[in-house]
C-alpha positions as CSV (number, residue, x, y, z in Angstrom):
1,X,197.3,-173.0,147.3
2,X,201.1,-173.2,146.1
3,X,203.7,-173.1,148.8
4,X,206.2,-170.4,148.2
5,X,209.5,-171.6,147.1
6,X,211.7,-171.1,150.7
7,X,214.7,-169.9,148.3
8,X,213.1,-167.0,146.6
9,X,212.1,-163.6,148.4
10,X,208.0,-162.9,148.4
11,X,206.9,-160.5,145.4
12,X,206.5,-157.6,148.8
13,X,210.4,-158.0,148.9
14,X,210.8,-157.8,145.7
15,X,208.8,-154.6,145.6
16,X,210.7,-153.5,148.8
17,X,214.3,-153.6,147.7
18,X,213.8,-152.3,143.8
19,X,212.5,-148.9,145.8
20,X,213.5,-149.1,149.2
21,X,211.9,-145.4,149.8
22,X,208.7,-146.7,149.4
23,X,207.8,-144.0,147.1
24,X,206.2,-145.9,144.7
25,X,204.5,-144.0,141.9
26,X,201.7,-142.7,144.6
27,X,202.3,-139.1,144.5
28,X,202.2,-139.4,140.4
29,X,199.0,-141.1,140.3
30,X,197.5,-138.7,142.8
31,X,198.7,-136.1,140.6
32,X,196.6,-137.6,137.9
33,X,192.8,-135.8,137.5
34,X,191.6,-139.2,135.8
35,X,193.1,-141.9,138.1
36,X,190.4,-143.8,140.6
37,X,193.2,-146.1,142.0
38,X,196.0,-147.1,142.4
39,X,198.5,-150.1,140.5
40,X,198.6,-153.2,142.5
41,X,202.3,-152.7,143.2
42,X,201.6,-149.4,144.8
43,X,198.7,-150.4,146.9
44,X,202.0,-152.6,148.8
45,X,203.6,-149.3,149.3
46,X,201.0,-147.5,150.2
47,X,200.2,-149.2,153.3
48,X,203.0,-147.9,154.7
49,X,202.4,-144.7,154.2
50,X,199.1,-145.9,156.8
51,X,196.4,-146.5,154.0
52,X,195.0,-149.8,152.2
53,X,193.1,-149.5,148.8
54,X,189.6,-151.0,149.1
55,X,186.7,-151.4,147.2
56,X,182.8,-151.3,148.3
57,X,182.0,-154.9,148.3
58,X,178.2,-154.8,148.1
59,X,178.4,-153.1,144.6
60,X,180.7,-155.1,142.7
61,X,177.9,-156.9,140.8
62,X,178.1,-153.8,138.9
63,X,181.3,-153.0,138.9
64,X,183.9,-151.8,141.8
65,X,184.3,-148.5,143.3
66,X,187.5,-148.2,144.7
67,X,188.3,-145.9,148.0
68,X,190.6,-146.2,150.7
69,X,190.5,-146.6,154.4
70,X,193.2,-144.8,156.1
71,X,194.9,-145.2,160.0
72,X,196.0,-143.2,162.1
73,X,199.1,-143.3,164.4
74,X,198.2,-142.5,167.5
75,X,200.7,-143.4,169.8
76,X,199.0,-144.8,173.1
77,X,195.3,-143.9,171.8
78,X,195.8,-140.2,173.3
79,X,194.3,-137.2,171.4
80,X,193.8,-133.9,172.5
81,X,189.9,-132.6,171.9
82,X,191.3,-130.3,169.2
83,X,192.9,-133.7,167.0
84,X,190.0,-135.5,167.7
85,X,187.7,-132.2,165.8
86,X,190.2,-132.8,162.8
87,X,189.3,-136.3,162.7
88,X,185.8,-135.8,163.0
89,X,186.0,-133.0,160.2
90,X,188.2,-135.7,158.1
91,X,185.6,-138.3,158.8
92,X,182.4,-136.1,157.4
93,X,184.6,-134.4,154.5
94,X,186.3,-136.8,152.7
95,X,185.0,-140.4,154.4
96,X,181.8,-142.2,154.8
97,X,181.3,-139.4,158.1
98,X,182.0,-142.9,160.5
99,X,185.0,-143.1,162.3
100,X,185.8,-146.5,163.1
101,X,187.9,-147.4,166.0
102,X,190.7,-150.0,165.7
103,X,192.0,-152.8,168.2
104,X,195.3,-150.5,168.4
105,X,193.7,-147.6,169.9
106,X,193.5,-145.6,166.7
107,X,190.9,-144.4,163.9
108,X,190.2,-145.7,160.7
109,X,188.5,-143.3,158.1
110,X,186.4,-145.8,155.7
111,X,185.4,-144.8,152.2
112,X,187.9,-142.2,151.4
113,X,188.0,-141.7,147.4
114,X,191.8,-141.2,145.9
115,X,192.1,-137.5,145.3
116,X,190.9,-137.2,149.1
117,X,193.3,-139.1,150.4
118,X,196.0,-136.7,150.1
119,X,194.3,-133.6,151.9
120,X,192.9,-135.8,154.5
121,X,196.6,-137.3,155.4
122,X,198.0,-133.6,155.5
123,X,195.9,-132.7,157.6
124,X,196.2,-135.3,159.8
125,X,199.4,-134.2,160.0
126,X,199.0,-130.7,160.7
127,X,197.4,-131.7,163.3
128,X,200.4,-133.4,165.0
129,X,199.7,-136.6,164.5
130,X,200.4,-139.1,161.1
131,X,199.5,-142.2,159.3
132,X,203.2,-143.2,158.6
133,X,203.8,-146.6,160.3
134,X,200.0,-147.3,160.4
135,X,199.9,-150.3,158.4
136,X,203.0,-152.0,156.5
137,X,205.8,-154.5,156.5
138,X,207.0,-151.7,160.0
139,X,205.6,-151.3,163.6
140,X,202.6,-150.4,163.8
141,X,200.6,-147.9,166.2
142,X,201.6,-148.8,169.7
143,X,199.4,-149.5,172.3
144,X,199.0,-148.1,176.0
145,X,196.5,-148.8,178.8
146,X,194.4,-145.6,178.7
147,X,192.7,-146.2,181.8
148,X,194.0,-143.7,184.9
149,X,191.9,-145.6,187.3
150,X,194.9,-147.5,189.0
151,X,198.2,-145.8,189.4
152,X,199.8,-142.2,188.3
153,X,202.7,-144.3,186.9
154,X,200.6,-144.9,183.5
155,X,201.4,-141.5,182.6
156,X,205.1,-142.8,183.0
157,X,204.2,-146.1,180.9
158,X,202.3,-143.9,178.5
159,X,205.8,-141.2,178.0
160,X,207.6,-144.9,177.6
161,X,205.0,-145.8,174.8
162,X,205.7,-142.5,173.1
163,X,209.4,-142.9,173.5
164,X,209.8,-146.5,172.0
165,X,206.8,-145.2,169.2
166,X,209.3,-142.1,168.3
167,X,212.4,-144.6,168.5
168,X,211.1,-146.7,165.9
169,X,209.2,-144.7,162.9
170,X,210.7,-145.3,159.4
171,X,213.2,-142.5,158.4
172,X,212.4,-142.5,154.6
173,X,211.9,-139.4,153.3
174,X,209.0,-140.3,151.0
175,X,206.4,-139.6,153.6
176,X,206.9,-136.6,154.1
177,X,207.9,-135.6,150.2
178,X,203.9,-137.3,149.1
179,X,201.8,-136.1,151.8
180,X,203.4,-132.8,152.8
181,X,204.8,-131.4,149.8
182,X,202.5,-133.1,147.7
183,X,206.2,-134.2,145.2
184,X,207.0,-137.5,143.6
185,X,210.1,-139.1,144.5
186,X,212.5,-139.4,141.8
187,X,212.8,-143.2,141.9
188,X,216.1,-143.2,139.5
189,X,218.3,-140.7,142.0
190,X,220.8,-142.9,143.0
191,X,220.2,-141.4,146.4
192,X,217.1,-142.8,146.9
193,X,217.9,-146.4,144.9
194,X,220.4,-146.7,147.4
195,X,218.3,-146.0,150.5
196,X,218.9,-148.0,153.5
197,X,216.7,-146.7,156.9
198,X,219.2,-147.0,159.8
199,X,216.8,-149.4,161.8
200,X,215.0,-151.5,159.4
201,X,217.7,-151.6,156.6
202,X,216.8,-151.4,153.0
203,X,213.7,-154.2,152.9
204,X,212.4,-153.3,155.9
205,X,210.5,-155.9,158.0
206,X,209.3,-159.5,156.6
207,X,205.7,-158.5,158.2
208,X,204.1,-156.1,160.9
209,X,205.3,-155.6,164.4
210,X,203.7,-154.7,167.6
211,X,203.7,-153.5,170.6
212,X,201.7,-152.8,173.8
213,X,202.2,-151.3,177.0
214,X,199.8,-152.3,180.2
215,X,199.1,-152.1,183.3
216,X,198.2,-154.5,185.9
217,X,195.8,-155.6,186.7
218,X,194.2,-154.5,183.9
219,X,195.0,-156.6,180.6
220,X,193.2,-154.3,178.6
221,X,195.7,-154.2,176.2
222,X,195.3,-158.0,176.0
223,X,199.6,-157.6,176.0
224,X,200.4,-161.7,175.3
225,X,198.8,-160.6,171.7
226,X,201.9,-158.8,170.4
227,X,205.1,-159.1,169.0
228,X,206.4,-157.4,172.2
229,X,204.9,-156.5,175.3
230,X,205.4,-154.2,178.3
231,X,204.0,-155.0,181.7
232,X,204.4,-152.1,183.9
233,X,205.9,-153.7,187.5
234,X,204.7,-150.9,189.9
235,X,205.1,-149.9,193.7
236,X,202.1,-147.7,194.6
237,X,202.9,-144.5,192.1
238,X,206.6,-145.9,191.2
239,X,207.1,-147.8,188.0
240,X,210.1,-150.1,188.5
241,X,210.3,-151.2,184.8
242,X,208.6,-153.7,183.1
243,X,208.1,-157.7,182.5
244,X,209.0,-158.4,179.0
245,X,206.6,-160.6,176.6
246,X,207.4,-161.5,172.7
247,X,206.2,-163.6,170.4
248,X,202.5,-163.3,170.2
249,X,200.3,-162.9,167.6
250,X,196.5,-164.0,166.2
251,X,197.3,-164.3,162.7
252,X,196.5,-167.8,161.2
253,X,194.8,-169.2,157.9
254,X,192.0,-171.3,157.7
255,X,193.0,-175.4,156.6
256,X,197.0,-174.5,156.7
257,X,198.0,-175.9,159.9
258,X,202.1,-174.1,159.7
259,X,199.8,-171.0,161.1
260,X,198.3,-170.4,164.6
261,X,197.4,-168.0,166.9
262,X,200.0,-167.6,169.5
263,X,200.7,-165.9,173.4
264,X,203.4,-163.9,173.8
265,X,206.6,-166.1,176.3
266,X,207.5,-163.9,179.1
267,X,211.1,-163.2,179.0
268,X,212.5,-161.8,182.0
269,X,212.2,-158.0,183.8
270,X,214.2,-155.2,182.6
271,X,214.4,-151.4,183.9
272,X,212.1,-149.0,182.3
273,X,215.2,-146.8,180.7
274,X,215.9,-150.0,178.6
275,X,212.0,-150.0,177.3
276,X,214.1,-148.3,173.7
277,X,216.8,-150.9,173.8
278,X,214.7,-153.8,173.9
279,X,212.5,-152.8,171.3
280,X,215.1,-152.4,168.8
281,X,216.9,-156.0,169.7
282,X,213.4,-157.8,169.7
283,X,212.7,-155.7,166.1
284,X,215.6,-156.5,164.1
285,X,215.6,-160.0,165.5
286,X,212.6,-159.9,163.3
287,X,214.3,-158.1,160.5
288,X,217.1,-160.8,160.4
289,X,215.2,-164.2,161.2
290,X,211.9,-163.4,159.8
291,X,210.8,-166.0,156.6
292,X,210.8,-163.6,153.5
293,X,209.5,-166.4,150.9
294,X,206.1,-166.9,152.8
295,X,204.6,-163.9,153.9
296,X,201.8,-166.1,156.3
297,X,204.9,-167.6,158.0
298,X,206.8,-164.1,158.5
299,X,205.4,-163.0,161.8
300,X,208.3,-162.7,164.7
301,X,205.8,-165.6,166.5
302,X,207.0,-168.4,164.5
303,X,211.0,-167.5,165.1
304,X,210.5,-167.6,169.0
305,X,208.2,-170.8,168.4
306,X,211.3,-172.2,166.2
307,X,214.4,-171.2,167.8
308,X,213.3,-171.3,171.4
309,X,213.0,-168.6,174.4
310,X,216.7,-169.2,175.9
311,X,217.6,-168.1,172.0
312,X,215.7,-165.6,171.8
313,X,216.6,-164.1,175.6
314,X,220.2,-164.3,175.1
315,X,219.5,-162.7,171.3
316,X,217.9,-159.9,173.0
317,X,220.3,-159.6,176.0
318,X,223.2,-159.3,173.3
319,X,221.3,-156.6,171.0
320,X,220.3,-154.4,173.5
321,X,223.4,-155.0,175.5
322,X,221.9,-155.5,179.1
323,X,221.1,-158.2,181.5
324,X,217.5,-159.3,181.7
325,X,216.4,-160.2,185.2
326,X,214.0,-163.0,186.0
327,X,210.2,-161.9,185.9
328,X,209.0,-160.4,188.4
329,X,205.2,-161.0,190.2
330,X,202.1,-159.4,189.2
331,X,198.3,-160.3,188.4
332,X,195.6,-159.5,185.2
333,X,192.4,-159.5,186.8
334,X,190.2,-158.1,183.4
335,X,190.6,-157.3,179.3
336,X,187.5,-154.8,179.9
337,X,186.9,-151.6,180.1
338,X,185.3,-149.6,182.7
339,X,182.1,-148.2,181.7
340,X,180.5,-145.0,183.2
341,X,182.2,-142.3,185.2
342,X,185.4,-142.8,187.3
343,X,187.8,-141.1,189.3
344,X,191.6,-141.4,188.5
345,X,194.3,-141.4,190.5
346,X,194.6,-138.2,190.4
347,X,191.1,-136.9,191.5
348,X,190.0,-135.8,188.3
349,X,186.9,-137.9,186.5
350,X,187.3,-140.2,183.4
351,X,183.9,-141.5,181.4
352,X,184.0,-144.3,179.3
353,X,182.0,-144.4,176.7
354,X,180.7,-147.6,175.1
355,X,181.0,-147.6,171.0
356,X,179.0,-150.6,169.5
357,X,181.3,-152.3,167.7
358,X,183.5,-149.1,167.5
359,X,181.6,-147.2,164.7
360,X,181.4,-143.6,166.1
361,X,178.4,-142.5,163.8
362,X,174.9,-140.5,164.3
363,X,171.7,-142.9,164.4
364,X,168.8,-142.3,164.8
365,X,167.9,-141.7,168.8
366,X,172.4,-141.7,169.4
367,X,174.0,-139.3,167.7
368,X,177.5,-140.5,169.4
369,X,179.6,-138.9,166.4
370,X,177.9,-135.3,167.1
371,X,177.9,-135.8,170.9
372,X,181.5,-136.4,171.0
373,X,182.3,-133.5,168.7
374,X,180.0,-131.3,170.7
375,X,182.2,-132.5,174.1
376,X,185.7,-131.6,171.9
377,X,184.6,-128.4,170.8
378,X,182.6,-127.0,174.7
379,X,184.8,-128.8,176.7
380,X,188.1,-128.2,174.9
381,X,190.6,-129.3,178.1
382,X,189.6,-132.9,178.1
383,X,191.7,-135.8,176.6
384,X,189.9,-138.3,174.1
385,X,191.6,-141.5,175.0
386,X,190.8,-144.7,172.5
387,X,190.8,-147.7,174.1
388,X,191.8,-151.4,172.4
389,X,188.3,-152.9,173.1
390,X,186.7,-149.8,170.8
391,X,185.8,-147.6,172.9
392,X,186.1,-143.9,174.0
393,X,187.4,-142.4,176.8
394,X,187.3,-138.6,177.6
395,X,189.5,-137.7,180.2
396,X,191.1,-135.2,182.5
397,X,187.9,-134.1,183.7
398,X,187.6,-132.0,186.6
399,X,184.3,-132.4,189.0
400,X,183.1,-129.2,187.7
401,X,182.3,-130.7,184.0
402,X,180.9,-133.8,185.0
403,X,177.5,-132.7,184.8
404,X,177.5,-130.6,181.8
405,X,179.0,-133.5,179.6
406,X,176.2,-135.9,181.1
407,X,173.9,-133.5,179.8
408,X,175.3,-132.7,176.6
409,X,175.8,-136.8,175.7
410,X,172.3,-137.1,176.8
411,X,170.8,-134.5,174.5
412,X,172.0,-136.7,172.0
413,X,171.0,-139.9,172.9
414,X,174.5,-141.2,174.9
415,X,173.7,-142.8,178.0
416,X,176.7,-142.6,180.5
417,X,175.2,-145.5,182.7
418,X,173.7,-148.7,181.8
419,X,175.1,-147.9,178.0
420,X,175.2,-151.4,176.8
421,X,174.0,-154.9,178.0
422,X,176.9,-156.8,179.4
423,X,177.2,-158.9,176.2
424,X,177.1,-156.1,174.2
425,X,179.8,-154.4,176.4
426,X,181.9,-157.6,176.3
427,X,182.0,-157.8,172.3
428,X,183.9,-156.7,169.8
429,X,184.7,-157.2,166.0
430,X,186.0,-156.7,162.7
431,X,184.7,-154.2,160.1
432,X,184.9,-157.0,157.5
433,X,182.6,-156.9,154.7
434,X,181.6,-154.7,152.8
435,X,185.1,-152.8,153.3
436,X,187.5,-155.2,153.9
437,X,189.1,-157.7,150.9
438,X,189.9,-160.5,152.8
439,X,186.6,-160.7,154.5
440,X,185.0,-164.2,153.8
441,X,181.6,-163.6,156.4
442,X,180.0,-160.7,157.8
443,X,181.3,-159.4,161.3
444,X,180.3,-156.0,162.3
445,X,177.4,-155.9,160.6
446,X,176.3,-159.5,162.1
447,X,177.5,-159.2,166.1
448,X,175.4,-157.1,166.9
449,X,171.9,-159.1,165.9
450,X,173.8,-162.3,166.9
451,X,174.4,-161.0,170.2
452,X,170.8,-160.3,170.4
453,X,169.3,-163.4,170.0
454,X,172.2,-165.0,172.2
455,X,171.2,-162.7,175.2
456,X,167.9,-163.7,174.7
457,X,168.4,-167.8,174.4
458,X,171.0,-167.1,178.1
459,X,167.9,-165.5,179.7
460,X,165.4,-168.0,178.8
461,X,167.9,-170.9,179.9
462,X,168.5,-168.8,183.3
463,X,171.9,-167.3,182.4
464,X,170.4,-163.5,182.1
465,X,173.0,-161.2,183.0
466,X,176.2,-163.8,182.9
467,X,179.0,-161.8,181.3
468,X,180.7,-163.9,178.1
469,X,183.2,-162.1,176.1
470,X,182.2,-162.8,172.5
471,X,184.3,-161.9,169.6
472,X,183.7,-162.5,165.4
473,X,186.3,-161.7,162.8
474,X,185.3,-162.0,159.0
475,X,188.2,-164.0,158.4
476,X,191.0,-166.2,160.1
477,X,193.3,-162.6,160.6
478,X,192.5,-162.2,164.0
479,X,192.0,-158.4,164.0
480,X,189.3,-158.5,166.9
481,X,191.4,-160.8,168.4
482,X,189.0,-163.7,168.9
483,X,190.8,-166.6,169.5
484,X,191.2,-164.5,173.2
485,X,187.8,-164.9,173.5
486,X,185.2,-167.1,175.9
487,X,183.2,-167.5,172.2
488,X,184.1,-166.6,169.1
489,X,183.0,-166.7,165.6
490,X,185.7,-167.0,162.9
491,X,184.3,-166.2,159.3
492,X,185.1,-169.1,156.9
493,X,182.3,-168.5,153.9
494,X,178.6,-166.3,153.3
495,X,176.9,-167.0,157.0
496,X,179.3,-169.3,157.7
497,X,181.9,-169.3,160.8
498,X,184.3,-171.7,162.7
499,X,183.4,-171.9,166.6
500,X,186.1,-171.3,169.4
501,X,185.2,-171.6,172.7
502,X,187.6,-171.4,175.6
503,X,189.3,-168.2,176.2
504,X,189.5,-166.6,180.1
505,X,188.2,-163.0,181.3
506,X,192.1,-161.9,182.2
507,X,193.8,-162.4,178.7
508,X,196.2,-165.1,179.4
509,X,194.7,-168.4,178.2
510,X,194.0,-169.0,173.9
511,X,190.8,-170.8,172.9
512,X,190.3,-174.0,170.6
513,X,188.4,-174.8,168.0
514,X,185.1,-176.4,169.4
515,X,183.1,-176.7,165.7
516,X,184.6,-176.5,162.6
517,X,181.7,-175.2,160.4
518,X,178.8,-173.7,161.8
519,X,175.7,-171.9,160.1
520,X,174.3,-168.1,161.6
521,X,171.2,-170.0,161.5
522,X,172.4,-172.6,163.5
523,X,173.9,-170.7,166.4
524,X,171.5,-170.6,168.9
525,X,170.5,-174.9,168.5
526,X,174.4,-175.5,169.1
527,X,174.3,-173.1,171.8
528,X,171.2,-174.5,173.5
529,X,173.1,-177.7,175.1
530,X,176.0,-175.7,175.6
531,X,174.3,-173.6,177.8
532,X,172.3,-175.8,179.5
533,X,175.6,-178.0,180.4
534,X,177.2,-175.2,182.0
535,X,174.1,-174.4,184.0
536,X,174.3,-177.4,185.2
537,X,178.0,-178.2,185.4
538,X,179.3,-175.1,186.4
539,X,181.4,-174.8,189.5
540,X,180.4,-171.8,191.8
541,X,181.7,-168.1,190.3
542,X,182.7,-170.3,187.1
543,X,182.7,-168.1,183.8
544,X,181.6,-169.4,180.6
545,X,184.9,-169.6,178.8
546,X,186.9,-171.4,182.1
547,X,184.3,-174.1,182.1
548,X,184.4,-174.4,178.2
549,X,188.4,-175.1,178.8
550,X,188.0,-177.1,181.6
551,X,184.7,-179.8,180.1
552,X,186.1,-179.9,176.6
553,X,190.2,-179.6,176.5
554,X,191.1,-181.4,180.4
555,X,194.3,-182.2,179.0
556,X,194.9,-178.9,179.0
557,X,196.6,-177.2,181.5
558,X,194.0,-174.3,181.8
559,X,196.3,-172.0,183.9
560,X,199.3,-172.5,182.1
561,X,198.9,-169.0,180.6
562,X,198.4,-167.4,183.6
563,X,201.1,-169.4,186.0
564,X,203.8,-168.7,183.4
565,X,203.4,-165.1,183.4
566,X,203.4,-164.8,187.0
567,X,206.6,-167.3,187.2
């Protein structure tokens, strides 16, 4: 693979500065009754208008069918019932009638053809959400612990999410001009040739940005993964502000060492009034230091890695023109979610509802897409809450309804106890192939089985019911996160994955590489001894991915994650 001259901008900033509107010619070729797709320069700007252009893999051996899968921004995973009917409608009248839950608590609608895709984004937006920001060079959807089981200052942490979300949309007024009015830009008004947005200037950012907001001592968020992060510091119901994190990331490429996955440095505590401030300081250090020529080396990760965390702490100090304050304590106990009915905080119930592998669709025996509609439309109150392990929560529940939505899901095959083994439960992936163009191997399609026969080698070894969190990605991206995981699978070719092992249950520790190449075939034989030396070797309560860490890496310092984020 050539490497990209350092002293030339990537062909995305090229695109970026020559129509810094992002316009592009999308509306035009909408507008056209005999276009299936769109140019390849446009497909660039059309991710930030929240949409990639795809094509259905398993046909191309006669020729490619191209569609588009489109994101939602959904600031903290929070949708009323009546948002989440228009997404079910969307999902049924212009998708593959799936809706596919993402890592960032939103909704992906898979399959869309081109002249659906600019109904379904109106609509989206009559509904009172949009897709602008979703994907592109921008930040992305942020994230929020959905979970109310712990404190009533999450709803405070959630209005912070929202805050920093509204702070930092795009203010190009091509959005709006495509998908509302349904009008082309005129790309040669000097107005719009001379666009600069008053935050991300007239290129915008060198690559994505994110952002997550949790709560202790729940990492569900699995916070050390993002550009920035927000721990909430609370007293009882009082949030105090939050410990800040940048620099993390899980984007890497396979055989091109310059990229890795990363954890987030904890900077220093600030109050929660300066959540807005910091964002914009850590963002357009991004914008400014960022590597334009190499788009794989343009994540905000590599200039903390490069330029160090006293740089970057006095770089954000100065930008958002406060004081940061030392850390202060606090403790991840869990990434997971929790399963079944709850009570929050405030006496009302929660459910969690487990999604395999976050596909919300009817089959056969669980009709989950239909029972979730059915719970929107009778029980119209609730909150559907999406959480960043793929799964559903409905909310706001009084005692009163707990019954009749047990029912309901169960009319439809949706267990509300014992949903899922606790494998299953613990996994997650990618949608990968057939959807996805930079998928090398199979992921959603392939966990599931895999997790199968893995459940079933761990019980006849004597480790039935041990909880590993497992995660596959179709490529080195990272989009399920997996090098966070106890085991993970890491598509390189057809059938073929790397092998990480080593991850921890509370978020705070990366994995390593324990095989480079591995065959599906093969799993369960390189499992076998695996499993039978932690059996073995295990010290008492000892998870899977600690004693991975701890047998094959001793150099490493296994709690170095964990003790500097409580330092």
């Amino acid at each position: 693979m050539p490497v990209p001259d350092p002293t030339k901008p990537s062909h995305n900033e090229v695109l970026k500065d020559a129509i810094p509107t992002l316009a592009g010619n999308l509306a035009a070729t909408m507008a056209d009754p005999e276009a299936d797709r769109f140019s390849v320069d446009d497909t660039q700007f059309l991710k930030f208008h929240g949409a990639y252009q795809q094509d259905d893999r398993d046909l191309r051996k006669t020729g490619k069918k191209f569609m588009m899968m489109i994101r939602g921004r959904i600031p903290g995973g929070v949708m009323t019932s009546q948002q989440y009917i228009t997404f079910d409608d969307l999902a049924t009248e212009y998708g593959n009638n799936t809706l596919r839950l993402t890592t960032r608590q939103s909704i992906q609608f898979h399959g869309v053809l081109l002249h659906g895709l600019g109904p379904l984004i109106k609509k989206i937006n009559e509904s009172l959400l949009s897709t602008l920001a979703a994907c592109g060079d921008v930040n992305r959807n942020i994230t929020a612990s959905p979970t109310p089981a712990y404190t009533k200052a999450r709803e405070l942490v959630y209005q912070d999410s929202v805050r920093v979300a509204d702070a930092l949309n795009p203010q190009t007024k091509a959005y709006h001009s495509i998908w509302i009015d349904g009008q082309q830009l005129n790309l040669e008004d000097e107005e719009n040739i001379n666009f600069v947005d008053p935050l991300y200037g007239k290129t915008y950012l060198p690559r994505k940005f994110k952002i997550s907001f949790v709560t202790p001592p729940s990492n569900d968020m699995d916070v050390f993964t993002n550009d920035l992060g927000y721990i909430a510091i609370t007293d009882g119901d009082e949030l105090l502000g939050y410990n800040v994190t940048i620099g993390g990331g899980m984007g890497r490429s396979h055989n091109q060492q310059a990229t890795f996955p990363r954890l987030a440095d904890v900077v220093g505590f600030i109050p929660a009034d300066k959540a807005v401030a910091i964002a914009k300081a850590a963002l357009t250090i991004h914008r400014d230091h960022g590597d334009r020529s190499n788009r794989k080396h343009a994540r905000l990760k590599y200039v903390v890695a490069e330029k160090g965390l006293e740089w970057i702490r006095a770089e954000l100090e100065r930008r958002a023109e406060i004081t940061i304050e030392d850390a202060r304590p606090y403790e991840f106990t869990s990434t997971g979610d929790l399963y079944g009915w709850h009570r929050a905080v405030d006496g009302k119930l929660f459910l969690t509802s487990y999604v395999e592998m976050g596909r919300i669709k009817d089959n056969e025996g669980r009709a989950q897409k239909t029972a979730f509609r059915q719970v929107a439309e009778q029980f119209p109150h609730v909150e559907f809450r999406l959480s960043a392990n793929q799964n559903v929560i409905i909310a706001n529940v009084p005692e009163s309804d707990r019954s009749g939505i047990t029912d309901l899901l169960a009319t439809h095959g949706v267990r509300v106890d014992n949903q899922a083994s606790i494998l299953h439960s613990a996994s997650m992936a990618c949608p990968s192939l057939p959807t996805c163009g930079l998928g090398l191997a199979e992921s959603e399609r392939m966990l599931p089985a895999l997790i199968d026969r893995i459940e079933k080698l761990g019980g006849e070894l004597g480790l039935g019911g041990e909880e590993i969190i497992i995660r596959s990605t179709g490529c080195p991206n990272g989009c399920a996160r997996p090098y966070m995981a106890e085991m993970a699978f890491v598509g390189k070719a057809p059938g073929r994955y790397q092998f990480w092992l080593g991850g921890n249950a509370s978020g705070t520790r990366l994995n390593r590489v324990y095989k480079e190449v591995i065959k599906e075939a093969e799993i369960e034989a390189e499992l076998t001894p695996l499993f039978k030396r932690y059996k073995a070797e295990r010290t008492e309560g000892e998870r899977f991915g600690d004693f991975a860490a701890r047998v094959f890496w001793p150099e490493q310092d296994t709690d170095a994650a964990a003790e500097a984020a409580n330092n």
